[in-house]
Biopython code that builds the backbone (N, CA, C, O; Angstrom):
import numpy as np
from Bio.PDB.StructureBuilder import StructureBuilder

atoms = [
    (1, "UNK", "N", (0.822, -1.204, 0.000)),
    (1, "UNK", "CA", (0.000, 0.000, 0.000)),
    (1, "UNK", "C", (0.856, 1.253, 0.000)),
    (1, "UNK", "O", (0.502, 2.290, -0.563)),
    (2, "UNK", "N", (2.068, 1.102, 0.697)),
    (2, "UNK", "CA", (2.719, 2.565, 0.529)),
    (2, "UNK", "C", (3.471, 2.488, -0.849)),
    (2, "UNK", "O", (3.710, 3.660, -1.140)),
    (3, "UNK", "N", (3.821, 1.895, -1.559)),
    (3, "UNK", "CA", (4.444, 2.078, -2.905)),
    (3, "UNK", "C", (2.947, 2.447, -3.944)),
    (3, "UNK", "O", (3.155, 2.811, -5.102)),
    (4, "UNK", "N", (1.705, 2.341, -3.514)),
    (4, "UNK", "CA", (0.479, 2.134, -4.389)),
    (4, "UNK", "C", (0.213, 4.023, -4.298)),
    (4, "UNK", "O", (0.068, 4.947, -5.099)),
    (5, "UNK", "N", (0.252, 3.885, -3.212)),
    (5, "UNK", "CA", (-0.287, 5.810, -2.798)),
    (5, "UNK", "C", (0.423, 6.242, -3.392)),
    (5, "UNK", "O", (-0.231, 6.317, -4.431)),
    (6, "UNK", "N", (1.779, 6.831, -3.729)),
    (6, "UNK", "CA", (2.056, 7.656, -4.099)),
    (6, "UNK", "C", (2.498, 7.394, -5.831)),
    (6, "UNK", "O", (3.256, 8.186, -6.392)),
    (7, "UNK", "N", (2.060, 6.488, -6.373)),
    (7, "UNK", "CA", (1.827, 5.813, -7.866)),
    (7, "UNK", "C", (0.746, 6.557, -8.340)),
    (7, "UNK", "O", (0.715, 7.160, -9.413)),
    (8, "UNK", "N", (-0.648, 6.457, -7.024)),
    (8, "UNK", "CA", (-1.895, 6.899, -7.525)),
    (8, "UNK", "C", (-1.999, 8.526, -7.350)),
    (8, "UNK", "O", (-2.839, 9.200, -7.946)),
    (9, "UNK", "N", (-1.096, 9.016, -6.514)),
    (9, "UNK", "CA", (-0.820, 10.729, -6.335)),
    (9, "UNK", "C", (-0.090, 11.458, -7.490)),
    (9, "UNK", "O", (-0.159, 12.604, -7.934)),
    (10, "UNK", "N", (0.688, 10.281, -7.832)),
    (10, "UNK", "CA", (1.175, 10.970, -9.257)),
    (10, "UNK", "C", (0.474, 11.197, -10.641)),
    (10, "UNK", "O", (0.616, 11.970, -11.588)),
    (11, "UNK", "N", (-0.385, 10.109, -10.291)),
    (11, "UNK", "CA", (-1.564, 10.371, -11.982)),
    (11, "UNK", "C", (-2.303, 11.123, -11.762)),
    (11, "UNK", "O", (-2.696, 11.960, -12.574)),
    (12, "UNK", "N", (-2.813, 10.970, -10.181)),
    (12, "UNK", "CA", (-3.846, 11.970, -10.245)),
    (12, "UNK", "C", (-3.654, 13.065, -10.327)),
    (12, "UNK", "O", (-4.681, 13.742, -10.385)),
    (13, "UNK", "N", (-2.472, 13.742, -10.372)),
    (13, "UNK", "CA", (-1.785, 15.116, -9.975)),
    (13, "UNK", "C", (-1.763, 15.502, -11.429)),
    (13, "UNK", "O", (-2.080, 16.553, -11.986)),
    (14, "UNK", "N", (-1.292, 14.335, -11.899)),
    (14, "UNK", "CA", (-0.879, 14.863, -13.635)),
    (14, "UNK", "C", (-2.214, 14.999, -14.486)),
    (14, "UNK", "O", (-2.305, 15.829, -15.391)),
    (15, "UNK", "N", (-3.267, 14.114, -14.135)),
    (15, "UNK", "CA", (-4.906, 14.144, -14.584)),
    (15, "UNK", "C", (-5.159, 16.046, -14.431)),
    (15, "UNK", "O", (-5.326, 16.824, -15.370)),
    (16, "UNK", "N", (-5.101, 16.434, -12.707)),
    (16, "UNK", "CA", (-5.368, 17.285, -12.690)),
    (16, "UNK", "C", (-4.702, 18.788, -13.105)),
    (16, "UNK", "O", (-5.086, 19.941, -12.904)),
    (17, "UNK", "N", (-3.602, 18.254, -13.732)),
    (17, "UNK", "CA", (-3.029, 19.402, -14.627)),
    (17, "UNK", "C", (-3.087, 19.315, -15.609)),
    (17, "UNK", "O", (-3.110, 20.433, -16.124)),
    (18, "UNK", "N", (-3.149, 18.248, -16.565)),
    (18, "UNK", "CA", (-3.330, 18.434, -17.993)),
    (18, "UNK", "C", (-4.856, 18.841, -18.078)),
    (18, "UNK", "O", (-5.312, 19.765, -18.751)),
    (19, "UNK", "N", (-5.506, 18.034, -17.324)),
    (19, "UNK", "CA", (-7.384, 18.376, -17.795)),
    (19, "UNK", "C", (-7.316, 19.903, -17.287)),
    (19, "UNK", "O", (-7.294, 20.699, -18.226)),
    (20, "UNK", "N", (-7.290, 20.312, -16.386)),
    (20, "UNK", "CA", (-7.190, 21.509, -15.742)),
    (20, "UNK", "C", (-6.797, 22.719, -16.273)),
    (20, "UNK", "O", (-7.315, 23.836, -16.288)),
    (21, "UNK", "N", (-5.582, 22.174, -16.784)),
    (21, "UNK", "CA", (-4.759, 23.639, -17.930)),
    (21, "UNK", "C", (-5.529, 23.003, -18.982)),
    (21, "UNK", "O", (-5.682, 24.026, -19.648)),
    (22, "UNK", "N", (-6.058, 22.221, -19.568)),
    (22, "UNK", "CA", (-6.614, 22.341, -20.542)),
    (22, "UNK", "C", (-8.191, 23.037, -20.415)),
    (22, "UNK", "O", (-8.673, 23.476, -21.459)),
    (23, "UNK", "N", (-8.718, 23.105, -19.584)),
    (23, "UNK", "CA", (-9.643, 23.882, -19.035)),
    (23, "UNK", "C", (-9.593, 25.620, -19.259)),
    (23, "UNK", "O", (-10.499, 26.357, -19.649)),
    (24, "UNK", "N", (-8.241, 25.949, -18.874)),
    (24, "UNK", "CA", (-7.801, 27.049, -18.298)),
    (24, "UNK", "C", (-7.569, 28.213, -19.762)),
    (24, "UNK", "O", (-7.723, 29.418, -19.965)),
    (25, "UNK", "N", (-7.021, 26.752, -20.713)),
    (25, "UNK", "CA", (-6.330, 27.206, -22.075)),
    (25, "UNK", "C", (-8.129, 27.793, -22.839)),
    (25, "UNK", "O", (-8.564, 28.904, -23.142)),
    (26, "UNK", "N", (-8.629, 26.619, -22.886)),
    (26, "UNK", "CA", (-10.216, 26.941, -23.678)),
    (26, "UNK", "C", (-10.603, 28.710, -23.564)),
    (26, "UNK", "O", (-10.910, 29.476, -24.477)),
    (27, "UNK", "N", (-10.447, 28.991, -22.060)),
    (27, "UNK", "CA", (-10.878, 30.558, -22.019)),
    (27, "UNK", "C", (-9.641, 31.236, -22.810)),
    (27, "UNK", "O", (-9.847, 32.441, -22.957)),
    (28, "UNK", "N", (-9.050, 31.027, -23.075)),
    (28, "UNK", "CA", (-7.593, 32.088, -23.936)),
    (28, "UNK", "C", (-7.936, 31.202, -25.542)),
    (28, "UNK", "O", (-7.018, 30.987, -26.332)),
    (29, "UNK", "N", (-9.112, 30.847, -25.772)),
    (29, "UNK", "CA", (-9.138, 30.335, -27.151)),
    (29, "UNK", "C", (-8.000, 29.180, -27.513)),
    (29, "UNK", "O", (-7.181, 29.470, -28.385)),
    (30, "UNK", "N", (-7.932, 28.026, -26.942)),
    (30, "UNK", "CA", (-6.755, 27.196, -27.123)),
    (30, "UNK", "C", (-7.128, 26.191, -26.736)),
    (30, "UNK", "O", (-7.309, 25.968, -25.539)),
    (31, "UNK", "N", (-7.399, 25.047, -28.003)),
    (31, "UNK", "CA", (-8.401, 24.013, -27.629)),
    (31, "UNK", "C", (-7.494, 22.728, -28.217)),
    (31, "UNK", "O", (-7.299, 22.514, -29.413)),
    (32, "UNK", "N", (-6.829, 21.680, -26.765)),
    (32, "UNK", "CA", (-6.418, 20.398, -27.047)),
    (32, "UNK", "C", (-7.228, 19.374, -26.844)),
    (32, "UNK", "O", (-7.994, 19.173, -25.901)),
    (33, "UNK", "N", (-6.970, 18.607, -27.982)),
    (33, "UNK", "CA", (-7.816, 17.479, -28.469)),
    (33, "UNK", "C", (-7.989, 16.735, -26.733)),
    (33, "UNK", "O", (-7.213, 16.760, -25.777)),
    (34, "UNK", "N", (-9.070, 16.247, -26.870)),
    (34, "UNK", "CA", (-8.707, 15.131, -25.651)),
    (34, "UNK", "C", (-7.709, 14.075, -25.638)),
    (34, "UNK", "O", (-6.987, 13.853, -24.667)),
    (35, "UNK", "N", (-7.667, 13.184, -27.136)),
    (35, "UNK", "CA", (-6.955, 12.612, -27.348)),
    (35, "UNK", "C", (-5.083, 12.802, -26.618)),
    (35, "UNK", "O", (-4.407, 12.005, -25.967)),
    (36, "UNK", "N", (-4.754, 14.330, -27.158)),
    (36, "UNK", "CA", (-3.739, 14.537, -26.614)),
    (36, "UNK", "C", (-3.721, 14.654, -25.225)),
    (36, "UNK", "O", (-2.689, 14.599, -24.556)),
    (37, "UNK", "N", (-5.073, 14.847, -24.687)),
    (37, "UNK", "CA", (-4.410, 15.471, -23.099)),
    (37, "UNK", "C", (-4.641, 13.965, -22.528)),
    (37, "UNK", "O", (-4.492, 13.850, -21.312)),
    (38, "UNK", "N", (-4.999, 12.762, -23.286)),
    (38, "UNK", "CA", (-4.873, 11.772, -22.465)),
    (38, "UNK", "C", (-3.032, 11.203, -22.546)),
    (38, "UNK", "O", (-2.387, 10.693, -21.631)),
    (39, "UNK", "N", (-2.537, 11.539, -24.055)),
    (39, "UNK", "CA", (-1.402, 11.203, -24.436)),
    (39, "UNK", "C", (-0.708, 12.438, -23.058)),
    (39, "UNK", "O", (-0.151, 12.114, -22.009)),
    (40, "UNK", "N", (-0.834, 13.032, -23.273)),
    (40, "UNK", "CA", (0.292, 14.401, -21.912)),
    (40, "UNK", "C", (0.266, 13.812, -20.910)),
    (40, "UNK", "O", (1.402, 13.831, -20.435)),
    (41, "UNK", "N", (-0.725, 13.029, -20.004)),
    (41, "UNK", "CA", (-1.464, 12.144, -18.842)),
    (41, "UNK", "C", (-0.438, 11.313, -18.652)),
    (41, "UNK", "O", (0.437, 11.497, -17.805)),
    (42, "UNK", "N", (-0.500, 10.230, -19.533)),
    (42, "UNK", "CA", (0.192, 8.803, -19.849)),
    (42, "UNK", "C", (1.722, 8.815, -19.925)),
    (42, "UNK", "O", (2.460, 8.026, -19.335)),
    (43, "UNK", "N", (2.229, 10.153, -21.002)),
    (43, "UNK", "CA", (3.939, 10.557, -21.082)),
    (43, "UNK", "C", (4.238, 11.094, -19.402)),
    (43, "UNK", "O", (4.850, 10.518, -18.502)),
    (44, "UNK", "N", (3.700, 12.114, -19.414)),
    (44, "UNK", "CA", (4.578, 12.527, -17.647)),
    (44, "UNK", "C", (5.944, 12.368, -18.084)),
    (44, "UNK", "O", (6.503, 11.982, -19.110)),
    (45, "UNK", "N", (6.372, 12.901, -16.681)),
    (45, "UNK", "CA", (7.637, 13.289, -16.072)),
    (45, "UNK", "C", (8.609, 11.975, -16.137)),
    (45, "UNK", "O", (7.742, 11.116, -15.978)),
    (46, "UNK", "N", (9.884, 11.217, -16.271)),
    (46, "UNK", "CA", (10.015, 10.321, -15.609)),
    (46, "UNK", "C", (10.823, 10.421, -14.277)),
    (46, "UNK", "O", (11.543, 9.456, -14.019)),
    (47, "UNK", "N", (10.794, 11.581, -13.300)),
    (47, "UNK", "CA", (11.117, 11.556, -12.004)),
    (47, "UNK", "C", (12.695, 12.089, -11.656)),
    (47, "UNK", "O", (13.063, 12.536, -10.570)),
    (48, "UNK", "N", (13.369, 11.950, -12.651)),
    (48, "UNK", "CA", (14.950, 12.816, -12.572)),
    (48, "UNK", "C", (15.173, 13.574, -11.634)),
    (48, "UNK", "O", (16.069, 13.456, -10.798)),
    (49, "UNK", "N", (14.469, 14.301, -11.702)),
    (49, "UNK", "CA", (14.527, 15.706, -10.524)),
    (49, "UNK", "C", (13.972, 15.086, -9.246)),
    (49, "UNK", "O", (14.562, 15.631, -8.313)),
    (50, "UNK", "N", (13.018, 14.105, -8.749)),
    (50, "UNK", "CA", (12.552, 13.639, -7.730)),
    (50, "UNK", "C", (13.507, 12.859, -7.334)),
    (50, "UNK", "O", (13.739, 12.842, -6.125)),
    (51, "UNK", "N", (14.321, 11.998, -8.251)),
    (51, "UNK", "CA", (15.140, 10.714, -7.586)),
    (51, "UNK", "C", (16.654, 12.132, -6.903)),
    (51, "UNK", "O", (17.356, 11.958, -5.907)),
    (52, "UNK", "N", (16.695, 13.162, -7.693)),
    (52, "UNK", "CA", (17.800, 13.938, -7.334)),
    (52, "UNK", "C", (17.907, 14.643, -6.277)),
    (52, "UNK", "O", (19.007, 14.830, -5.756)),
    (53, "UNK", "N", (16.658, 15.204, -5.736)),
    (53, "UNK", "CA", (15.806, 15.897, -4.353)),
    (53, "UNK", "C", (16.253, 15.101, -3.420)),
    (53, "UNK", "O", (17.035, 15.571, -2.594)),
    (54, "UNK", "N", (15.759, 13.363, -3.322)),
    (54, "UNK", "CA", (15.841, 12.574, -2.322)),
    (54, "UNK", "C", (17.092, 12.184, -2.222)),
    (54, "UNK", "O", (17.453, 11.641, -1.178)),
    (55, "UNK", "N", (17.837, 12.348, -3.099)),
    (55, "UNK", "CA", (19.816, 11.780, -3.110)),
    (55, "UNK", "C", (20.164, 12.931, -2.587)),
    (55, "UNK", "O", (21.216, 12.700, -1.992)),
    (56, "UNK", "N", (19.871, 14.117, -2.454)),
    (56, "UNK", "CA", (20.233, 15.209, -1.690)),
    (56, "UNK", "C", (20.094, 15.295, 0.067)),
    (56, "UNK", "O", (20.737, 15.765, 1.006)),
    (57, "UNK", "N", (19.061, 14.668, -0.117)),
    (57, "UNK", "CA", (18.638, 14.904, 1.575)),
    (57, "UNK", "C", (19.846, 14.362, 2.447)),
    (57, "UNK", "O", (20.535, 13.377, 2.181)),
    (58, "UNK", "N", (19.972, 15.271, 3.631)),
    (58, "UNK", "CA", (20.756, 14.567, 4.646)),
    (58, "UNK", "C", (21.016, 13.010, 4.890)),
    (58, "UNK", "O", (20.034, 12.270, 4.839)),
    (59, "UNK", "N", (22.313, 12.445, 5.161)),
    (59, "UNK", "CA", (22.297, 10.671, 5.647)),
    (59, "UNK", "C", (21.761, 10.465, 6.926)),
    (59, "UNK", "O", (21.468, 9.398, 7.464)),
    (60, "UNK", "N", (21.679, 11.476, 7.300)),
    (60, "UNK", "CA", (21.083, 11.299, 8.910)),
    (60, "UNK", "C", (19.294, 11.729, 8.939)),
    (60, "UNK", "O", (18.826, 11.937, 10.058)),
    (61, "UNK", "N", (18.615, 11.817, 8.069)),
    (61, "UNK", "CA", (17.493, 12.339, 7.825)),
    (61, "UNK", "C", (16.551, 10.626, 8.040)),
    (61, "UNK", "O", (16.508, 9.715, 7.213)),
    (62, "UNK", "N", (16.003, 10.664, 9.206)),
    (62, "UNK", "CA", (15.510, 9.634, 9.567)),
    (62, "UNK", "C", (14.674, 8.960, 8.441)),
    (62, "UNK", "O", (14.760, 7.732, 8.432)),
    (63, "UNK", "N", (13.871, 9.533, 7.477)),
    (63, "UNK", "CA", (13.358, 8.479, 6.560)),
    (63, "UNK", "C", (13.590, 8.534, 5.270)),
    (63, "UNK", "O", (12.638, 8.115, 4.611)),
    (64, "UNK", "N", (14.784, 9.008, 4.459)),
    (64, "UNK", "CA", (15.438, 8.599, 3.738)),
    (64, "UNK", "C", (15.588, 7.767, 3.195)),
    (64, "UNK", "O", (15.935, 7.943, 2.027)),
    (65, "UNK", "N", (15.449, 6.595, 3.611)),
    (65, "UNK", "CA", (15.475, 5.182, 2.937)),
    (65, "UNK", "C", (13.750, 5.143, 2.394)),
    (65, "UNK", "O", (13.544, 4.780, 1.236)),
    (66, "UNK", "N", (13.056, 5.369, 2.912)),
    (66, "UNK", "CA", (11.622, 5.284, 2.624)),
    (66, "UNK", "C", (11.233, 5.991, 1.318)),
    (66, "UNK", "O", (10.761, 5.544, 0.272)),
    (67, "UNK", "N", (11.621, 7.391, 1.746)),
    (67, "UNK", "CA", (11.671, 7.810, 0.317)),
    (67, "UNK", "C", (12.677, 7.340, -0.946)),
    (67, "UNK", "O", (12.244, 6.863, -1.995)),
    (68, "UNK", "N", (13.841, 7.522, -0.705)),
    (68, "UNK", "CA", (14.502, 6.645, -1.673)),
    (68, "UNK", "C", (13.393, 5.529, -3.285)),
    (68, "UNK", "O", (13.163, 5.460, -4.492)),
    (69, "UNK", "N", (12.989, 4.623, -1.199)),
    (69, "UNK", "CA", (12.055, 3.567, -2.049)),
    (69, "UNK", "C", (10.944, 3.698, -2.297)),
    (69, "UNK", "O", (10.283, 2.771, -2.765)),
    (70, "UNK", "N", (10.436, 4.916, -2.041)),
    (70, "UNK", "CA", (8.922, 5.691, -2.877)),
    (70, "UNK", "C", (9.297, 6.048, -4.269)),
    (70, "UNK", "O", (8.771, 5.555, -5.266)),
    (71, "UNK", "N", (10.380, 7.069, -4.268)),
    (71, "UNK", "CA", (10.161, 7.344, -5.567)),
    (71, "UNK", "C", (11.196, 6.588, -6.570)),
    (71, "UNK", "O", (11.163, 6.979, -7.737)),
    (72, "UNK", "N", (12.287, 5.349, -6.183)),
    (72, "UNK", "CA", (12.584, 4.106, -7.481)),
    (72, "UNK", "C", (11.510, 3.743, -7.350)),
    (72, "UNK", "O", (11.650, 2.553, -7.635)),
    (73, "UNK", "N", (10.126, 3.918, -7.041)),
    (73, "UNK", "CA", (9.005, 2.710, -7.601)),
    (73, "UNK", "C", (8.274, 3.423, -8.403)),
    (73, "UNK", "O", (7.577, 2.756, -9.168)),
    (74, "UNK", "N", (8.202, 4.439, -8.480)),
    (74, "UNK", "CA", (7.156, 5.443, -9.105)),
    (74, "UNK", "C", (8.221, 6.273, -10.124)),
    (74, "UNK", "O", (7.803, 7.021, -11.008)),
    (75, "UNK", "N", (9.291, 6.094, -9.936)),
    (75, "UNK", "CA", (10.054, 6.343, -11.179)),
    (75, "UNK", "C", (10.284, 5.319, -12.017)),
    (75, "UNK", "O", (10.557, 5.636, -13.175)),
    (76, "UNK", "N", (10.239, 3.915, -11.686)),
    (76, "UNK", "CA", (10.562, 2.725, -11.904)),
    (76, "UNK", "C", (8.897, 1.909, -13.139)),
    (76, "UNK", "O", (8.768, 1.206, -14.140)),
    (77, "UNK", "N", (8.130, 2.559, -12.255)),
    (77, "UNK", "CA", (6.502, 2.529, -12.962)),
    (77, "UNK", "C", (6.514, 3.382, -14.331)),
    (77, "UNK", "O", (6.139, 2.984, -15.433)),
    (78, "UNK", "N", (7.078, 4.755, -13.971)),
    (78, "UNK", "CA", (7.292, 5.558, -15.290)),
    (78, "UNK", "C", (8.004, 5.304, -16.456)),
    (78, "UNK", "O", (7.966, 5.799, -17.583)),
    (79, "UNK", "N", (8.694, 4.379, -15.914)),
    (79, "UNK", "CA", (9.804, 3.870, -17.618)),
    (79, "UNK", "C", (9.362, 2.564, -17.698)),
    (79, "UNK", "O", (9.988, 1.972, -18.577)),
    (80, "UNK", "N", (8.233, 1.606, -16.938)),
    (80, "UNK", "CA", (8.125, 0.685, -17.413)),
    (80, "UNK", "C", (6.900, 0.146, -17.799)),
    (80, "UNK", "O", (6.663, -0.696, -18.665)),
    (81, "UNK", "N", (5.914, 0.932, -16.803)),
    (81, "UNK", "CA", (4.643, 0.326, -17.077)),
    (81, "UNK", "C", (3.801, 1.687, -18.044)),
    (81, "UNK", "O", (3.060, 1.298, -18.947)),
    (82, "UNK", "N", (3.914, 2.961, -17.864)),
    (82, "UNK", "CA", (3.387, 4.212, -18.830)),
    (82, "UNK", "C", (3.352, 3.941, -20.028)),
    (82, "UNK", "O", (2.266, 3.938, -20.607)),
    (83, "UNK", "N", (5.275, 3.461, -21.119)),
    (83, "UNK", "CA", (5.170, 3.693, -22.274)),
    (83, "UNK", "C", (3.995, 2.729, -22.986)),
    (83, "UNK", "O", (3.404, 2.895, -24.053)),
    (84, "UNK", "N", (3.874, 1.570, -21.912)),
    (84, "UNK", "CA", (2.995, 0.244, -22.480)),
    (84, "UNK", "C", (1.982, 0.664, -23.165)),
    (84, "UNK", "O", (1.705, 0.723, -24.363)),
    (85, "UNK", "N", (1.335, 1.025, -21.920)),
    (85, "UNK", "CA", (0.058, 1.838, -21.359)),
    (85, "UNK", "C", (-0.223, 2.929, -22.750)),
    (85, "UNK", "O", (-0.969, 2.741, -23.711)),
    (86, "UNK", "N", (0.635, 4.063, -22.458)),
    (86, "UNK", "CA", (0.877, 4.664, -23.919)),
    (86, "UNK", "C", (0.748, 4.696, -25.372)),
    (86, "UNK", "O", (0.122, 5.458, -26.109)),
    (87, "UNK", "N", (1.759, 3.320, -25.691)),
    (87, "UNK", "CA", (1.514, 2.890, -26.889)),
    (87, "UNK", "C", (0.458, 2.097, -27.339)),
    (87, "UNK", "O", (0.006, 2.074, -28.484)),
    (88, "UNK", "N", (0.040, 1.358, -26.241)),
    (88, "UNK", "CA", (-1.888, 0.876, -26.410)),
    (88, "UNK", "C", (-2.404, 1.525, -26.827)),
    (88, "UNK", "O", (-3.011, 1.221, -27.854)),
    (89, "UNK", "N", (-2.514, 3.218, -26.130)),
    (89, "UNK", "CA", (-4.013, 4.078, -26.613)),
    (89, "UNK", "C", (-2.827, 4.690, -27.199)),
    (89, "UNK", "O", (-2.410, 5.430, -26.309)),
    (90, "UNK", "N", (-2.040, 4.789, -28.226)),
    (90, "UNK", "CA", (-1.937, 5.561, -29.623)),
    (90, "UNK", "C", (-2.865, 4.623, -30.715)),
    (90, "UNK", "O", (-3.754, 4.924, -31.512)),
    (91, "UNK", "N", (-2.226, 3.377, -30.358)),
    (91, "UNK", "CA", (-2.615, 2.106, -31.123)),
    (91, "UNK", "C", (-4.344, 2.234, -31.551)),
    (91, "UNK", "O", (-4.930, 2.099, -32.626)),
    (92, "UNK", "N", (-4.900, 2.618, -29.907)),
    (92, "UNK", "CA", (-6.071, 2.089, -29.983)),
    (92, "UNK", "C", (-6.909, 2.936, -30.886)),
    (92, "UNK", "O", (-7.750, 2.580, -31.711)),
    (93, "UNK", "N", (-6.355, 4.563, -30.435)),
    (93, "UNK", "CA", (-7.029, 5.663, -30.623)),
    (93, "UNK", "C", (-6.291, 6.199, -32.471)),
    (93, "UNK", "O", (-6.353, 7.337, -32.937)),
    (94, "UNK", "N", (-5.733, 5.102, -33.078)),
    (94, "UNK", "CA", (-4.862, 5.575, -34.068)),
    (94, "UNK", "C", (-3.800, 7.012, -34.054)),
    (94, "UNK", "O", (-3.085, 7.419, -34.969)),
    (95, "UNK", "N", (-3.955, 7.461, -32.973)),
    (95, "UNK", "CA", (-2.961, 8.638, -33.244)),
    (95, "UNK", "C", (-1.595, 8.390, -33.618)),
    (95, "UNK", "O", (-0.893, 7.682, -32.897)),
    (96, "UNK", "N", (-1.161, 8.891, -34.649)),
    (96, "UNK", "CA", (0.587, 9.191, -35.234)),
    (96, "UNK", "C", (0.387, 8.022, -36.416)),
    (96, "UNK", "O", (1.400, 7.452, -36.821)),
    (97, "UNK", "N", (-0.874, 7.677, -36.951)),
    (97, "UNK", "CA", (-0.870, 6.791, -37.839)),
    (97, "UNK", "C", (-1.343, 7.794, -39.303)),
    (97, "UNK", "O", (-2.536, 8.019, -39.510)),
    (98, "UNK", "N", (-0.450, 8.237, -40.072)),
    (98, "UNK", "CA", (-0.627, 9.389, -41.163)),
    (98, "UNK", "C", (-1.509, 8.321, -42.122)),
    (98, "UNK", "O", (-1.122, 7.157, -42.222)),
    (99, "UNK", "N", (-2.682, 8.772, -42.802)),
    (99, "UNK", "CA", (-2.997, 8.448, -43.882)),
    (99, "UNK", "C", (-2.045, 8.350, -45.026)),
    (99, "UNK", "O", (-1.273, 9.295, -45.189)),
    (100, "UNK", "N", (-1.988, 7.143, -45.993)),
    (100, "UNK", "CA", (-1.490, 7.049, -47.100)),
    (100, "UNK", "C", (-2.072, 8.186, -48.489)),
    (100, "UNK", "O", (-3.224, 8.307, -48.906)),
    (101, "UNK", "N", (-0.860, 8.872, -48.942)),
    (101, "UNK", "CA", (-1.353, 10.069, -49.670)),
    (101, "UNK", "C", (-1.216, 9.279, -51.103)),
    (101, "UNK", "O", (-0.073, 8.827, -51.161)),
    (102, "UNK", "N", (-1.885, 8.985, -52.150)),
    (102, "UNK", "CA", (-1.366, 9.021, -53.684)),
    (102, "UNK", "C", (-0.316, 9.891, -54.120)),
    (102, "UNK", "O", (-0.718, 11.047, -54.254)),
    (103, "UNK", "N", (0.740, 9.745, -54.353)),
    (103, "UNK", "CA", (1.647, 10.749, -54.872)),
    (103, "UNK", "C", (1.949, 11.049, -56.331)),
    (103, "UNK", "O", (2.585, 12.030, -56.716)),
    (104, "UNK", "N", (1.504, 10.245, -56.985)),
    (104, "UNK", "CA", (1.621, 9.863, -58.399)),
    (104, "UNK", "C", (1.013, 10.760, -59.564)),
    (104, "UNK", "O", (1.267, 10.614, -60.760)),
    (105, "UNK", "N", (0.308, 11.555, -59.101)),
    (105, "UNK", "CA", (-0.486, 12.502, -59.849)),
    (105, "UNK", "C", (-1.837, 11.973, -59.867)),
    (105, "UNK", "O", (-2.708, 12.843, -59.839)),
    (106, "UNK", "N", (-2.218, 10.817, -59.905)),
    (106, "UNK", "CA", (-3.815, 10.565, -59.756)),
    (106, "UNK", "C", (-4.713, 11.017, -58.824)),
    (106, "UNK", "O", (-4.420, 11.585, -57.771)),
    (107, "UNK", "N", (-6.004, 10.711, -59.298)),
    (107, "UNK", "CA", (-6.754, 11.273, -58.038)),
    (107, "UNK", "C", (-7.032, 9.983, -57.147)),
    (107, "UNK", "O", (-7.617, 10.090, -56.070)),
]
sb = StructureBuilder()
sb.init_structure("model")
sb.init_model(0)
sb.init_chain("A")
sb.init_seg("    ")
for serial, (resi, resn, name, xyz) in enumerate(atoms, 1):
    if name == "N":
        sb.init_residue(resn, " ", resi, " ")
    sb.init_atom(name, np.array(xyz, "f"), 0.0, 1.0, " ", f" {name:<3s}", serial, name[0])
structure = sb.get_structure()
């Protein structure tokens, strides 16, 4: 359960910023597909700067090790289980699949 919470704090965080700024954008006339803001959702961060925060903290910082092993799991989720996840709904949703153009001069 503690490696699960903060797995599920991270999507939800990222849910509520892509839907959110995409909310935010609509009033400034700036309208992303849903499609993409599920693709922005799914890509995320993969944690660089989080694994670098917690390698910073004091050796004497009583839970250090805890975090450590919070965020290799949720950085560890981001490079392994997202792109899956990812490339399913491009797959599913066809996005990045270009129509075939005739080039030949015909119609």
């Amino acid at each position: 359960m503690t490696i699960i919470a903060p797995l599920a704090i991270v999507m939800i965080s990222r849910a509520i910023v892509v839907y959110g700024g995409s909310i935010i954008l609509r009033i400034a006339r700036v309208h992303i597909a849903l499609q993409w803001q599920n693709i922005l959702t799914l890509g995320g961060l993969r944690g660089g700067i989080a694994v670098a925060l917690v390698l910073s903290l004091p050796t004497d910082y009583e839970f250090k090790s805890l975090f450590i092993a919070l965020i290799i799991s949720v950085v560890a989720f981001n490079l392994v289980v997202n792109p899956i996840l990812l490339d399913r709904y491009m797959k599913k949703s066809k996005i990045g699949q270009e129509k075939k153009v005739n080039r030949r001069g015909g119609s």
